[in-house]
KOLMARVO-937571 format. One record per residue: residue number from 1; residue in one letter; y, z, x of N, C-alpha, C in turn. Coordinates in nm, 2 decimals, m for minus. Last residue first. Layout:
# KOLMARVO-937571
+-----+---+--------+--------+--------+--------+--------+--------+--------+--------+--------+
:   k : r :    n.Y :    n.Z :    n.X :   ca.Y :   ca.Z :   ca.X :    c.Y :    c.Z :    c.X :
+-----+---+--------+--------+--------+--------+--------+--------+--------+--------+--------+
: NUM : A :      Y :      Z :      X :      Y :      Z :      X :      Y :      Z :      X :
...
+-----+---+--------+--------+--------+--------+--------+--------+--------+--------+--------+
# end
This chain:
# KOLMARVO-937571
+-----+---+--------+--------+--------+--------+--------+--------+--------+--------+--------+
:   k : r :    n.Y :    n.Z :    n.X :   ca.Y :   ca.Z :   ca.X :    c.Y :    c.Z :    c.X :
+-----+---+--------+--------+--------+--------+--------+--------+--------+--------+--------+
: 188 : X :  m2.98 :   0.21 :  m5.70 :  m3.07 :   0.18 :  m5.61 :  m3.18 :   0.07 :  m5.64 :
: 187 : X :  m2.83 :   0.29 :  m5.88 :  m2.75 :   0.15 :  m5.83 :  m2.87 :   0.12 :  m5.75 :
: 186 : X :  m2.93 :   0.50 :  m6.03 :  m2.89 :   0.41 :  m6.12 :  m2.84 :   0.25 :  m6.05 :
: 185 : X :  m2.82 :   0.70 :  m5.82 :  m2.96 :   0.67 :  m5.85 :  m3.03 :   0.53 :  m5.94 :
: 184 : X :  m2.54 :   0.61 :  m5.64 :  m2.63 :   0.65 :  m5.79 :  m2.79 :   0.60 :  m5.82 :
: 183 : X :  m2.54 :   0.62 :  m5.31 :  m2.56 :   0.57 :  m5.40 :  m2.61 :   0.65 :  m5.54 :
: 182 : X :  m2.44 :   0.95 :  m5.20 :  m2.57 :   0.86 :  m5.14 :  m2.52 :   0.74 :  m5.27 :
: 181 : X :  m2.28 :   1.18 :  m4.96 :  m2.33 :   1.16 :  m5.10 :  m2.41 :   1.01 :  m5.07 :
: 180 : X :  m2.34 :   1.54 :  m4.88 :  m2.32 :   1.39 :  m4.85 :  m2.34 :   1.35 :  m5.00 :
: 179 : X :  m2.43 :   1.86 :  m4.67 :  m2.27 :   1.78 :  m4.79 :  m2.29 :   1.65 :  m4.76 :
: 178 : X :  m2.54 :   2.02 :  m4.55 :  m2.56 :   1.94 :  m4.54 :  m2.46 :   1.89 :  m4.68 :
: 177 : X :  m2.40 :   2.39 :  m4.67 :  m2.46 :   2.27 :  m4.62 :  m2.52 :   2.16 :  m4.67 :
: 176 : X :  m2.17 :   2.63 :  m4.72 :  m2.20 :   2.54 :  m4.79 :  m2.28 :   2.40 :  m4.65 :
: 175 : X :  m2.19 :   3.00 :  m4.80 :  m2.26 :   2.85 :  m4.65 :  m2.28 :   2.73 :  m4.81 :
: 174 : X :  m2.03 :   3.28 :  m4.72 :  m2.10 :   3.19 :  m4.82 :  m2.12 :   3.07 :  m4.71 :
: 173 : X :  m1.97 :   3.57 :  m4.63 :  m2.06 :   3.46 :  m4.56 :  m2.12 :   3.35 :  m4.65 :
: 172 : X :  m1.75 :   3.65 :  m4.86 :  m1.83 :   3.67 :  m4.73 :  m1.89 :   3.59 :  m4.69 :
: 171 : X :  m1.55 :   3.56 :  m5.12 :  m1.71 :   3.58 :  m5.06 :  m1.73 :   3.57 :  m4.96 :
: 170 : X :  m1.33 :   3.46 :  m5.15 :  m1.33 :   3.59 :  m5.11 :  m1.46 :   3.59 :  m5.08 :
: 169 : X :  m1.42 :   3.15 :  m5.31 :  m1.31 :   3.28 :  m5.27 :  m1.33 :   3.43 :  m5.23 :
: 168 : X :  m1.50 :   2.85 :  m5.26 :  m1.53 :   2.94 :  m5.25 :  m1.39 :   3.03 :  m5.26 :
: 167 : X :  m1.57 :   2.49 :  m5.20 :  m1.46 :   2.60 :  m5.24 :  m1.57 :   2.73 :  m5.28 :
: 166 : X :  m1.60 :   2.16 :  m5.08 :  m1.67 :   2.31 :  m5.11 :  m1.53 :   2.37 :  m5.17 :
: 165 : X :  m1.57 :   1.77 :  m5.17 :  m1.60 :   1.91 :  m5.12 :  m1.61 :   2.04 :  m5.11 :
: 164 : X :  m1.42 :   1.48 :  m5.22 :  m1.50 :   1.61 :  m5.27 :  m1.51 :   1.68 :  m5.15 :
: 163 : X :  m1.23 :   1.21 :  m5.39 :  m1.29 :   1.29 :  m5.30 :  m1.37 :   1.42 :  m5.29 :
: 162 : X :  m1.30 :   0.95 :  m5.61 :  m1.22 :   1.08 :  m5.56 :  m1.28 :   1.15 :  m5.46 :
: 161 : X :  m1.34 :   0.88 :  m5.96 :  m1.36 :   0.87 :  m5.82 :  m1.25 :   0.98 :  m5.78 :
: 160 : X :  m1.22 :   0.95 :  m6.23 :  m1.41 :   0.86 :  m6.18 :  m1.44 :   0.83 :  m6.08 :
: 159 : X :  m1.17 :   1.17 :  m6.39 :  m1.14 :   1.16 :  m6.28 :  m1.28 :   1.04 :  m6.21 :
: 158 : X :  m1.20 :   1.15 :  m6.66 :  m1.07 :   1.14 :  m6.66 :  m1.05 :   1.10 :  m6.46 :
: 157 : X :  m1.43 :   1.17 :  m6.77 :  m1.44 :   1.10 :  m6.71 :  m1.29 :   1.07 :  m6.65 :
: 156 : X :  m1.66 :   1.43 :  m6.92 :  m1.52 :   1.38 :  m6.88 :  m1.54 :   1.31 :  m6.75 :
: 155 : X :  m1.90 :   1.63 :  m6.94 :  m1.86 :   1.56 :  m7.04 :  m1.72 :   1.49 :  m7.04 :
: 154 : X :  m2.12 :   1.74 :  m6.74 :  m2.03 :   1.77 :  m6.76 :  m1.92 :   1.66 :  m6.85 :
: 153 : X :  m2.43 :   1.84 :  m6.85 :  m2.37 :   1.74 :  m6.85 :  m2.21 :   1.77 :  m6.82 :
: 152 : X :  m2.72 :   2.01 :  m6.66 :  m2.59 :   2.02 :  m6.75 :  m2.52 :   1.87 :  m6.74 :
: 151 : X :  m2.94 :   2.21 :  m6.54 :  m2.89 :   2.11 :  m6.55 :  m2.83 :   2.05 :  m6.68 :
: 150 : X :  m3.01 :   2.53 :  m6.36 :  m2.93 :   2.47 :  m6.43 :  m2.93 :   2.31 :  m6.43 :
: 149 : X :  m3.21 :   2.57 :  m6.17 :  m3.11 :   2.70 :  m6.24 :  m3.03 :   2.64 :  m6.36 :
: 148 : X :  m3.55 :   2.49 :  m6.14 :  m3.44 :   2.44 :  m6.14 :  m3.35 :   2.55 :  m6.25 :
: 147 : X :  m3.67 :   2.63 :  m5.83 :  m3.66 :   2.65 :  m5.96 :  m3.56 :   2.59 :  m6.02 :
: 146 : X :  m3.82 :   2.59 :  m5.55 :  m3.79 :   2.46 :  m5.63 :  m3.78 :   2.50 :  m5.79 :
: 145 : X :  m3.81 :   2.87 :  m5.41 :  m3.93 :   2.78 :  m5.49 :  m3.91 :   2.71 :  m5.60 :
: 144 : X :  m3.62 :   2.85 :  m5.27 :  m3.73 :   2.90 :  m5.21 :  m3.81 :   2.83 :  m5.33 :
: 143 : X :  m3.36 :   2.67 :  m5.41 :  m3.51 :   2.60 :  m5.28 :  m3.63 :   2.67 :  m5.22 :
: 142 : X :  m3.28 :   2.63 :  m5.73 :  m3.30 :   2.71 :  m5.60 :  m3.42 :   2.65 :  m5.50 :
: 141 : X :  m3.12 :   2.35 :  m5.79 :  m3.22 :   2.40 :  m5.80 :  m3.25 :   2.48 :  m5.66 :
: 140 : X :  m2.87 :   2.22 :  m6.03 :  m2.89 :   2.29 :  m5.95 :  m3.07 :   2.39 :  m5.91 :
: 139 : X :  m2.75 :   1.92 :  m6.17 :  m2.84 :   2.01 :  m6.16 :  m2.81 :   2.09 :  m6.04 :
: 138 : X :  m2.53 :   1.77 :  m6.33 :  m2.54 :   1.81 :  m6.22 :  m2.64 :   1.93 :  m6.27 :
: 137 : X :  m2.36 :   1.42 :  m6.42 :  m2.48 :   1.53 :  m6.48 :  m2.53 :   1.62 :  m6.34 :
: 136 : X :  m2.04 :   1.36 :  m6.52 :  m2.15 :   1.44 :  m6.44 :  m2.26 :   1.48 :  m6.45 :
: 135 : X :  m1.99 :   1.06 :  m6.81 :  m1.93 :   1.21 :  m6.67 :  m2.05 :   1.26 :  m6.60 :
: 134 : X :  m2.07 :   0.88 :  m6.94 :  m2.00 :   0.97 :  m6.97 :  m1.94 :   1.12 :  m6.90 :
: 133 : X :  m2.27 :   0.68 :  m6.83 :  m2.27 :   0.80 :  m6.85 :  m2.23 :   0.88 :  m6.95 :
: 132 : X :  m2.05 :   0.52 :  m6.75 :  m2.13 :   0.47 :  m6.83 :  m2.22 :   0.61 :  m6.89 :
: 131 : X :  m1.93 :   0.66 :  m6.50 :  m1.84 :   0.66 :  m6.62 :  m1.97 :   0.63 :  m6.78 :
: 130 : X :  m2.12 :   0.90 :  m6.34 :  m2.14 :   0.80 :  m6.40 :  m2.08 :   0.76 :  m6.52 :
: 129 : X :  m2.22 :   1.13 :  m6.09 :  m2.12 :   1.05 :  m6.14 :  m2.13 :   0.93 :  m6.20 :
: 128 : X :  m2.40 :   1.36 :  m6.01 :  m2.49 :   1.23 :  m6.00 :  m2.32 :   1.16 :  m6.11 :
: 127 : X :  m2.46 :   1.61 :  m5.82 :  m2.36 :   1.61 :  m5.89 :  m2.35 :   1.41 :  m5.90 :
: 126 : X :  m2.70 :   1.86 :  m5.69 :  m2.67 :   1.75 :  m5.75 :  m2.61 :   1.71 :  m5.87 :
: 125 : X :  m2.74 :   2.17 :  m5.49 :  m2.67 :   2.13 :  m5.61 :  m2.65 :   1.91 :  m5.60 :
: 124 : X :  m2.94 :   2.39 :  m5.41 :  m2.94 :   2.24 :  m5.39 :  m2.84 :   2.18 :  m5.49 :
: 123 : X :  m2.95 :   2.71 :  m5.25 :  m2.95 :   2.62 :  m5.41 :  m2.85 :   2.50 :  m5.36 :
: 122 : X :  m3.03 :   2.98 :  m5.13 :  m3.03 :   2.87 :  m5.10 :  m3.01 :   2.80 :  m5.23 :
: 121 : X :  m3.07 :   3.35 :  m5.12 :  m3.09 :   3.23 :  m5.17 :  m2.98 :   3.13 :  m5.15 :
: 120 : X :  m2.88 :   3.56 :  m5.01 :  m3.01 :   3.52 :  m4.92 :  m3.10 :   3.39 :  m4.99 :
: 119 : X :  m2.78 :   3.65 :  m5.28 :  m2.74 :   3.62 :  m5.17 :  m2.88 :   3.64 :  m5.09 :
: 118 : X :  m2.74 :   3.45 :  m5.62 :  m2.82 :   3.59 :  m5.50 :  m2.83 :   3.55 :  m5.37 :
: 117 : X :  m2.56 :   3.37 :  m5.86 :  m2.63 :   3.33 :  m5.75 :  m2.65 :   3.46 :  m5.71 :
: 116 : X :  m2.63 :   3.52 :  m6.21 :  m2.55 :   3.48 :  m6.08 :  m2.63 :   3.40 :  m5.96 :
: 115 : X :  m2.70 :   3.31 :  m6.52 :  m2.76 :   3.38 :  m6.40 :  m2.62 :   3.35 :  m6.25 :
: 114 : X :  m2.61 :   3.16 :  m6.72 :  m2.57 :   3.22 :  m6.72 :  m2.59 :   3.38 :  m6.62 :
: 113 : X :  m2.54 :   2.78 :  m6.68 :  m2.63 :   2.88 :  m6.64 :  m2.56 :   3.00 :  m6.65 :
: 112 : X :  m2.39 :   2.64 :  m6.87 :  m2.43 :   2.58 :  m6.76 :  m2.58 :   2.70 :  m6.69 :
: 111 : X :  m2.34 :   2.66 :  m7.13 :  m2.38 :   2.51 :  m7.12 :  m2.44 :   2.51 :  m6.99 :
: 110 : X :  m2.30 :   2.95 :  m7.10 :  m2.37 :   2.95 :  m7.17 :  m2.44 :   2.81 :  m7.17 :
: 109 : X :  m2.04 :   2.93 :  m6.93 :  m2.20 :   2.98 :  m6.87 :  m2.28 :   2.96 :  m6.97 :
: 108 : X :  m1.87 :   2.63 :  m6.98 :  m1.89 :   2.79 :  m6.96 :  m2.02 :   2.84 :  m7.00 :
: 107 : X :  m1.72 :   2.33 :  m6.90 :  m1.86 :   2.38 :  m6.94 :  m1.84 :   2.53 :  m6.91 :
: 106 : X :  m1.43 :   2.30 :  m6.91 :  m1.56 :   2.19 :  m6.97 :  m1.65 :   2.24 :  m6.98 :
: 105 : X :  m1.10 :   2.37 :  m6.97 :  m1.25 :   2.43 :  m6.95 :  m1.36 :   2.31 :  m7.02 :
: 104 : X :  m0.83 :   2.21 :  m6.77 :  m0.90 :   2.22 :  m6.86 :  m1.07 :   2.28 :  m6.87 :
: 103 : X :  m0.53 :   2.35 :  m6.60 :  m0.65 :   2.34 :  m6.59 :  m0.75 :   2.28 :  m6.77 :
: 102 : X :  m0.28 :   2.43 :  m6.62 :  m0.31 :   2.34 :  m6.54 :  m0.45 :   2.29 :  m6.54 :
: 101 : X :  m0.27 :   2.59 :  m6.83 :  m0.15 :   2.48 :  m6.84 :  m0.16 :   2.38 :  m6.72 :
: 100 : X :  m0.61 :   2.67 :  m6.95 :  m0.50 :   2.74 :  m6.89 :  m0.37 :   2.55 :  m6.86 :
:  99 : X :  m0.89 :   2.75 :  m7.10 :  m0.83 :   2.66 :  m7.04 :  m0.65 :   2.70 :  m6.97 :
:  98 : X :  m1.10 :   3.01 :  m7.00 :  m1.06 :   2.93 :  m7.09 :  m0.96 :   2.84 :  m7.04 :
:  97 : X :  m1.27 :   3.13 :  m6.79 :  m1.33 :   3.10 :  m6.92 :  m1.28 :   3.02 :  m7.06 :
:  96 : X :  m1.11 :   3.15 :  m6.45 :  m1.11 :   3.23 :  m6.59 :  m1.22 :   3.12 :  m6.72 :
:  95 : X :  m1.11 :   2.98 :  m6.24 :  m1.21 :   3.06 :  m6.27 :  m1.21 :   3.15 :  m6.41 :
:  94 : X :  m0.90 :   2.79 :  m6.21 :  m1.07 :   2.76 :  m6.14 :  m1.14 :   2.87 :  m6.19 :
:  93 : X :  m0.69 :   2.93 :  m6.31 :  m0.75 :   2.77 :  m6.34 :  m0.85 :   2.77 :  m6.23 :
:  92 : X :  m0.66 :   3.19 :  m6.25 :  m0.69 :   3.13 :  m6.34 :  m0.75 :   3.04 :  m6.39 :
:  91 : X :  m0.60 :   3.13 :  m5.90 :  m0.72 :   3.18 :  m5.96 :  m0.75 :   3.15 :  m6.16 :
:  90 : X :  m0.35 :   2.85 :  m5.95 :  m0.37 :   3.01 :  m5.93 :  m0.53 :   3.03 :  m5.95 :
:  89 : X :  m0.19 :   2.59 :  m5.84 :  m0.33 :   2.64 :  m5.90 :  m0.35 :   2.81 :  m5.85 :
:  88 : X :   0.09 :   2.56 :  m5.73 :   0.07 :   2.59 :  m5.88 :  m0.05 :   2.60 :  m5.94 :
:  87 : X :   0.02 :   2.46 :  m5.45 :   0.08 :   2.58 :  m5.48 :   0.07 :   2.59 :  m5.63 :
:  86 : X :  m0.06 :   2.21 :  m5.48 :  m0.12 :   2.31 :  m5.47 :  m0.06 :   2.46 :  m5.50 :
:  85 : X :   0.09 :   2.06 :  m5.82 :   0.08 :   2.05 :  m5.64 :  m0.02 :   2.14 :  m5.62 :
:  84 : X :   0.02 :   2.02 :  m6.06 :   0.14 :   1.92 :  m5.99 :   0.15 :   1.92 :  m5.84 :
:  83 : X :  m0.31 :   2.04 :  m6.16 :  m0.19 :   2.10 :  m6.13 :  m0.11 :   1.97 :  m6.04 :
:  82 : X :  m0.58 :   1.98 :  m6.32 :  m0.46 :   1.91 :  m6.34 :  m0.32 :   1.97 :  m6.27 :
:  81 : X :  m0.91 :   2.01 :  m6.29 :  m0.80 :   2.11 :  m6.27 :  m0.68 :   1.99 :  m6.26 :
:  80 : X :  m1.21 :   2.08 :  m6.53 :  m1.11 :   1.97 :  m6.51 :  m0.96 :   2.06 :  m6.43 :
:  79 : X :  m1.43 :   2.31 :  m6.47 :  m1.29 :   2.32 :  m6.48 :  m1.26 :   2.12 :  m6.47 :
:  78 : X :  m1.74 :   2.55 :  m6.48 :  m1.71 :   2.39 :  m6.47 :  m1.54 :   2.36 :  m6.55 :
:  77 : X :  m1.84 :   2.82 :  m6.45 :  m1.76 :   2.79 :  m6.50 :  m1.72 :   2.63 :  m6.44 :
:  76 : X :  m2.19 :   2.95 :  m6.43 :  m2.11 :   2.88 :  m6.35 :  m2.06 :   2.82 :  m6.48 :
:  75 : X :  m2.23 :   3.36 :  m6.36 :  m2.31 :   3.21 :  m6.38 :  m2.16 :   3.13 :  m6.34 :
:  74 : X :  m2.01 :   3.60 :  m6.56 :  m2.13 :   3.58 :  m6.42 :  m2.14 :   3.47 :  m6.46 :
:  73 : X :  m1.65 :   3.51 :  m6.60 :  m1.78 :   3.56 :  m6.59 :  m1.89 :   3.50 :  m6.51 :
:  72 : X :  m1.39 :   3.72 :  m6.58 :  m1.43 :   3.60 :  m6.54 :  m1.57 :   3.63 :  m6.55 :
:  71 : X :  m1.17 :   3.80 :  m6.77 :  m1.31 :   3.85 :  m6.75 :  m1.38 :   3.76 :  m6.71 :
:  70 : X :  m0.84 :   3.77 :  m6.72 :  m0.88 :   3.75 :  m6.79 :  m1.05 :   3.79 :  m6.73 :
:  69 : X :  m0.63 :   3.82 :  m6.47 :  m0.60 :   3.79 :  m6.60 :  m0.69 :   3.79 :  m6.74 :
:  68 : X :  m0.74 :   3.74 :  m6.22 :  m0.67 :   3.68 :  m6.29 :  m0.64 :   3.67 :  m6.46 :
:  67 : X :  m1.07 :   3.97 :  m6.33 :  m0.93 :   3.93 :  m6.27 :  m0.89 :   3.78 :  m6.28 :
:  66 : X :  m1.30 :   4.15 :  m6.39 :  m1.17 :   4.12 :  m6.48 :  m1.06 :   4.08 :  m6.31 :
:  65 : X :  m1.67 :   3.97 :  m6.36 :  m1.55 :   4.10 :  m6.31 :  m1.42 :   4.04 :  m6.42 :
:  64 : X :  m1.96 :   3.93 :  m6.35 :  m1.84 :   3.92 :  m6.40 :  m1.75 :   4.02 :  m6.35 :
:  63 : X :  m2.18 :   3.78 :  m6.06 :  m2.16 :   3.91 :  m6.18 :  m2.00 :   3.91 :  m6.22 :
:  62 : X :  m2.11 :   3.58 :  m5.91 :  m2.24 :   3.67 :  m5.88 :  m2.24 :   3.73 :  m5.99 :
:  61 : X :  m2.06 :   3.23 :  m6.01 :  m1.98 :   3.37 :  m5.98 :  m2.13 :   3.44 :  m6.01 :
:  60 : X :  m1.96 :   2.97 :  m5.91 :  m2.04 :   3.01 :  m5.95 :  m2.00 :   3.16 :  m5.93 :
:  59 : X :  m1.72 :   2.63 :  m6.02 :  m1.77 :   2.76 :  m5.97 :  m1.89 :   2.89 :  m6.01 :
:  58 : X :  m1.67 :   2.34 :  m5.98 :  m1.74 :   2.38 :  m6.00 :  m1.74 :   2.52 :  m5.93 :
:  57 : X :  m1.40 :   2.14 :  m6.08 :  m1.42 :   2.20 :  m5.98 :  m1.56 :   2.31 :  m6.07 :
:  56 : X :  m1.19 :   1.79 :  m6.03 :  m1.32 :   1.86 :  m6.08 :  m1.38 :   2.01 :  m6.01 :
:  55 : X :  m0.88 :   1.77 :  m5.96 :  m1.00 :   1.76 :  m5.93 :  m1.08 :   1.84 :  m6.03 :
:  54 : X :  m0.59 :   1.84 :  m5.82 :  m0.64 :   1.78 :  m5.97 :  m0.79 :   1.71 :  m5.88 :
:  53 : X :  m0.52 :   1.89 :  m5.54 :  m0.39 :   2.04 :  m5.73 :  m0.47 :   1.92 :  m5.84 :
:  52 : X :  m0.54 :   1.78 :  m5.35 :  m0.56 :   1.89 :  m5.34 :  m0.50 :   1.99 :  m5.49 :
:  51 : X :  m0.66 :   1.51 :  m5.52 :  m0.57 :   1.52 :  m5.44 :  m0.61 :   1.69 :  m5.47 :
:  50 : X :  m0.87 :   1.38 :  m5.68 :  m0.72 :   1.33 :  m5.69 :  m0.64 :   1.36 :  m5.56 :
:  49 : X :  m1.19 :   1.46 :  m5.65 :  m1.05 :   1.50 :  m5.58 :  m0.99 :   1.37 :  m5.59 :
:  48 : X :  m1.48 :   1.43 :  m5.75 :  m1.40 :   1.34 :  m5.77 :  m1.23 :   1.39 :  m5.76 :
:  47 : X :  m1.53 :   1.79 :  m5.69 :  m1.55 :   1.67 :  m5.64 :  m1.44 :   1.58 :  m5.75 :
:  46 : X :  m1.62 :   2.12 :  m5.51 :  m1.53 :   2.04 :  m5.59 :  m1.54 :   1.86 :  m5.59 :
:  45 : X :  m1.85 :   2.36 :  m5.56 :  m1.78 :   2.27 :  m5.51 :  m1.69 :   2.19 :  m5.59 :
:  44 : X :  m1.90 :   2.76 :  m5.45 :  m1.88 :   2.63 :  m5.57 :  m1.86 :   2.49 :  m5.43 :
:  43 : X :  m1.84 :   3.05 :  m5.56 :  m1.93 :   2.90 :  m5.46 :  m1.88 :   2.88 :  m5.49 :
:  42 : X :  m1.71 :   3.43 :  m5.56 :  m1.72 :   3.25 :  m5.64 :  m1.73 :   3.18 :  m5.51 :
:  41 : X :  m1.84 :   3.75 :  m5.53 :  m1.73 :   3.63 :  m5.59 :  m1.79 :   3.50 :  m5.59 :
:  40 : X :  m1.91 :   3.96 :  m5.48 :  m1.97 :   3.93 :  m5.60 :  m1.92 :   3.79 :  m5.62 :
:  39 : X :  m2.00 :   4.16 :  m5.19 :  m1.96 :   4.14 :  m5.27 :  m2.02 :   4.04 :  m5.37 :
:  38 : X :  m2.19 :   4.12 :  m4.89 :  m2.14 :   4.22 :  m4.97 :  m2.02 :   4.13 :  m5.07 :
:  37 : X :  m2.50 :   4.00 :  m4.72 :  m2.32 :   3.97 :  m4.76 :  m2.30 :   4.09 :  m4.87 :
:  36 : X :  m2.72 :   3.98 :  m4.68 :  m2.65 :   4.07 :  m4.65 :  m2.52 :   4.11 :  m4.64 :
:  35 : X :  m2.79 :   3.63 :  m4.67 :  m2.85 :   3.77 :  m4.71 :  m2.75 :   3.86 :  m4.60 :
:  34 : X :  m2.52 :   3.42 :  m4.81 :  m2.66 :   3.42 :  m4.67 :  m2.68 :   3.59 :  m4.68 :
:  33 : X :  m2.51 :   3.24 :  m5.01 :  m2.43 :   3.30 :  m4.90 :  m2.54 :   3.36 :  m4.85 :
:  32 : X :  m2.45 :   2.89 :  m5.07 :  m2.54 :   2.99 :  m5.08 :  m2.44 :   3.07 :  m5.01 :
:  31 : X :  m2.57 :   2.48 :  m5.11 :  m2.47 :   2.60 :  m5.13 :  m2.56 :   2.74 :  m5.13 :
:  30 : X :  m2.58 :   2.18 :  m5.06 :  m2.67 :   2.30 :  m5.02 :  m2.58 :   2.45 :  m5.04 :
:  29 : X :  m2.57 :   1.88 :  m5.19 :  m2.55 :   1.97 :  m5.07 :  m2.59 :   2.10 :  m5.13 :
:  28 : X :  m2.48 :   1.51 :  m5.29 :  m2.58 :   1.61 :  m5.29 :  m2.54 :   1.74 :  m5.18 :
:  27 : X :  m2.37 :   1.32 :  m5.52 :  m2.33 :   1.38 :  m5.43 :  m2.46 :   1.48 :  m5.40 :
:  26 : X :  m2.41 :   1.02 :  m5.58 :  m2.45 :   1.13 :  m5.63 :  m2.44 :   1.23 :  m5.49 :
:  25 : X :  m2.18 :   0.77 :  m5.79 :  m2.24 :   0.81 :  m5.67 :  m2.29 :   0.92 :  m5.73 :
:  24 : X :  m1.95 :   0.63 :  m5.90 :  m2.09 :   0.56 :  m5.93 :  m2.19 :   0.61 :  m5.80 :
:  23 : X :  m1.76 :   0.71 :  m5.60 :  m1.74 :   0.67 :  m5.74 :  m1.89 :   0.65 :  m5.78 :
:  22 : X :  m1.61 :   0.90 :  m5.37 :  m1.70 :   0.89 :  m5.46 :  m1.69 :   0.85 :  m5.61 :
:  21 : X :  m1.46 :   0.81 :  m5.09 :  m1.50 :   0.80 :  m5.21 :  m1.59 :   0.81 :  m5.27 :
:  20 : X :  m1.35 :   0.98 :  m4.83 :  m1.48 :   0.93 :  m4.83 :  m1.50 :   0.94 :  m4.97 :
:  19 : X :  m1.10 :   1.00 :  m4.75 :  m1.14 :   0.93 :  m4.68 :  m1.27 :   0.90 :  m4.72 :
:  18 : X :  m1.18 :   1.40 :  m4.72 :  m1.04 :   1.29 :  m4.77 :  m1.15 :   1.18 :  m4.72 :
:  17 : X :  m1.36 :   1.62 :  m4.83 :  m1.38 :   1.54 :  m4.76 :  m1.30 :   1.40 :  m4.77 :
:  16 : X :  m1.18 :   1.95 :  m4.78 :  m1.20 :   1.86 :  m4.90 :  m1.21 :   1.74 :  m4.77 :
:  15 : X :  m1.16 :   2.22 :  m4.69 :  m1.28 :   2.08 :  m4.67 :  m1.33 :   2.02 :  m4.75 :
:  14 : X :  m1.13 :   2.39 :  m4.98 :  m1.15 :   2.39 :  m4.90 :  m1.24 :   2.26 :  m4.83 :
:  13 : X :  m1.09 :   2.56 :  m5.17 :  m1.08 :   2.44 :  m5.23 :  m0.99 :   2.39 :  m5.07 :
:  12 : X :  m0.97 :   2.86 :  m5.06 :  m1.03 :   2.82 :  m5.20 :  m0.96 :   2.68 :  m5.17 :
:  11 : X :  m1.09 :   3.13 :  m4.78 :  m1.04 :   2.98 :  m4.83 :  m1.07 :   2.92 :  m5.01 :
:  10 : X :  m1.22 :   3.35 :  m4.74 :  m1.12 :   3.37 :  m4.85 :  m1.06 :   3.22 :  m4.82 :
:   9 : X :  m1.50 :   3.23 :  m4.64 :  m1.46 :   3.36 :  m4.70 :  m1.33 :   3.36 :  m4.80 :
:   8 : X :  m1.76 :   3.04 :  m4.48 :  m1.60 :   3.11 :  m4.53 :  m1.61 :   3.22 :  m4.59 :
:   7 : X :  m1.91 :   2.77 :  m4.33 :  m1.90 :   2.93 :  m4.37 :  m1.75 :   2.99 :  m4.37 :
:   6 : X :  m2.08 :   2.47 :  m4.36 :  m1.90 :   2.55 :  m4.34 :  m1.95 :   2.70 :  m4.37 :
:   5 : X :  m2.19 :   2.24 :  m4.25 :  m2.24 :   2.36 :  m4.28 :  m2.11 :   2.40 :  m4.23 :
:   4 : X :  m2.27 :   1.89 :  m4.35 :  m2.16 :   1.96 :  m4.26 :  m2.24 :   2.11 :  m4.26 :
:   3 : X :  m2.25 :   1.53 :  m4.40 :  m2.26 :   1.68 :  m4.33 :  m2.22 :   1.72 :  m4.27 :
:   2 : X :  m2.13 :   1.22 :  m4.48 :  m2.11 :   1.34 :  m4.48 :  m2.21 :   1.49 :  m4.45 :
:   1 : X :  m2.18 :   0.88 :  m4.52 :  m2.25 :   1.00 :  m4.54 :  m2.18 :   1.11 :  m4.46 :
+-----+---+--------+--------+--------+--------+--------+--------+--------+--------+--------+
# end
């Protein structure tokens, strides 16, 4: 089991937790940026980690903007990311809306939620792995009052274990807490 509470800003794909497998598991933690933060950018987390350049990556964005290339949009963009090292993942492949030469798109706002996060809210994200399954089923539920924002399938099993942990970019005081994972609900 893993906890933690990181606050960042311009780190991406970040405290990745090496050493601690997740296979046939359900990861659970606490994402947010904390009231009075300024700007609009991207949560998230990352899990079943290959290695720092191929991982699953989950990001949330406040309100759409145009960069890297393309109109990144509000709510949350779900990525299969395949790059050969680190240095070769650009913002593209974690956050643009379509697939790119390192990255594959699995779920876009419409499968997942189309609402930004808001800063001074709290959201519980559950990320429950299961090849049998068929991949991820991950909910997200704000905690002032237990609203669930999103629950989605993410549809790939290319990655069935692996490491995990936060990411974020340029956002101000974002807070990723309590980070652990537990048995699948399904093994208990």
């Amino acid at each position: 089991e893993i906890s933690a509470c990181l606050v960042g800003s311009e780190m991406c794909i970040r405290d990745r937790c090496e050493g601690v497998v997740f296979q046939e598991a359900n990861l659970q933690g606490t994402i947010g940026v904390q009231a009075g933060a300024g700007d609009n950018d991207w949560i998230g987390l990352v899990w079943n980690a290959q290695s720092n350049s191929q991982f699953y990556s989950l990001a949330w964005k406040r309100e759409a903007q145009t960069a890297f290339g393309c109109t990144t949009p509000m709510g949350i963009v779900v990525k299969r990311v395949f790059a050969p090292d680190l240095p070769s993942v650009v913002g593209a492949d974690l956050y643009c809306p379509s697939s790119t030469s390192n990255s594959a798109i699995l779920n876009l706002p419409a499968d997942t939620t189309i609402e930004g996060w808001v800063a001074g809210e709290d959201y519980e994200v559950s990320i429950s792995y299961s090849e049998a399954a068929g991949g991820s089923e991950v909910i997200i539920t704000r905690l002032s009052d237990s609203f669930e924002m999103a629950n989605f399938l993410v549809a790939d099993t290319t990655y069935p274990n692996g490491s995990f942990g936060s990411t974020t970019l340029s956002q101000e005081m974002a807070c990723t807490c309590l980070l652990y994972t537990s048995p699948s609900p399904r093994d208990r």
